[in-house]
Structures are given as structure tokens and as C-alpha cells.
N, C-alpha and C positions, 0 to 999 in steps of 0.2 A: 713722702719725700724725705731723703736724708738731708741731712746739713753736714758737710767736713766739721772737724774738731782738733782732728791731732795726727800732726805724721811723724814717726818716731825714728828714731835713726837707723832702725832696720828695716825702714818702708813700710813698717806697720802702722796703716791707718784703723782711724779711728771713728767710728761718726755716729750721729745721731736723730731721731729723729723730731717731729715735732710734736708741745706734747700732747697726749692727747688722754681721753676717759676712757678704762677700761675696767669693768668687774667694780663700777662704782667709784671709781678713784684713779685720780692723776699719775699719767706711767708713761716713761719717757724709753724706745727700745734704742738700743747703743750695739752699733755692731763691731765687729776689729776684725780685720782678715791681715794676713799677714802675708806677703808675698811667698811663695817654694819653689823650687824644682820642681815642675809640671804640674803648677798652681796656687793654690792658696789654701791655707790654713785658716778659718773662719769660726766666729763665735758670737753668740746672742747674749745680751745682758738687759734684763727690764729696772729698770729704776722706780720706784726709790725702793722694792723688794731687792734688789741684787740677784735674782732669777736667772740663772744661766739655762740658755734652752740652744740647739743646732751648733753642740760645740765639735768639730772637726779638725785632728790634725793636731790641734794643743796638747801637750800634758797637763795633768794636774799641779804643778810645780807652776805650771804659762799663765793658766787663769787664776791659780792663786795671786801671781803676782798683778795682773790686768784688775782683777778684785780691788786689791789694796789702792792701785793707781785711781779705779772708777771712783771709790768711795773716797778717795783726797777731794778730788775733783766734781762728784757728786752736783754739789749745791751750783756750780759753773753749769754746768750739762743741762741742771734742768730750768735754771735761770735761761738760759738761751732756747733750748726748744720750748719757751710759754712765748720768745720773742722772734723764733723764726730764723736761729742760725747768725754767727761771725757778723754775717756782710748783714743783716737784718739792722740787729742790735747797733752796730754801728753809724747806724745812720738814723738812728734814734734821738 
């Protein structure tokens, strides 16, 4: 399941999911697709390696900067997917 996280002013969302064990160790997948002209522009990011895998559509310049964003925000992202997302956490 995803969880929303962030809608950005260009309708690029943002989400993530819950977390889970992979390869021995806690990894949280964070996708962004970006709306286009007959589609979407889409990318995979594993946390807390910063792992980009299914990037489509982005330059290198796009995920650079989604990088710098993920990793501000990082420690939010995986604090909420160990609690199950916004509306989860909230009612904690």
C-alpha cells in the first residue's frame, strides 16, 4: 500500500510506502510521478539507500533535485511509513 505525502505545485505527487524489511534491513519505496502531456513522468526512490530504480521521463537535473528534497525530508518519510501514513499517525 502507498500512503500520500506531498503534492507539489506542479501536481507532482509524492508517496510512500509502508515500511518494510528488505535484504535484512528497513527500506521504505517513495514514488513521484509527475503529471505530462499524455501521461506521466514517474520515479522510484528506496530509502534510507537513496536507490533510484523505474526512472521515466525525469532528467537528471529532476531527480537530482527530488534527491536533495527526499533527503531533507528523509527522517518524516520513514517515521510515518514504521506508523502507516498522514491519516495513520494522526490519530495516534
Amino acid at each position: 500500500m502507498l500512503y500520500p505525502f506531498m503534492t507539489l505545485a506542479d501536481e507532482t505527487e509524492i508517496v510512500h510506502s509502508e515500511s518494510m524489511e528488505k535484504d535484512g534491513k528497513e527500506q521504505v519505496k517513495v514514488v513521484i510521478e509527475k503529471p505530462v502531456v499524455g501521461g506521466f513522468h514517474s520515479a522510484v526512490c528506496w530509502l534510507p539507500d537513496y536507490r533510484w530504480e523505474a526512472v521515466q521521463g525525469f532528467k537528471p537535473d529532476e531527480i537530482e533535485a527530488y534527491q536533495g528534497m527526499i533527503q531533507s525530508l528523509s527522517h518524516v518519510i520513514i517515521d510515518l511509513a514504521r506508523d502507516g501514513g498522514f491519516d495513520r499517525a494522526a490519530n495516534l
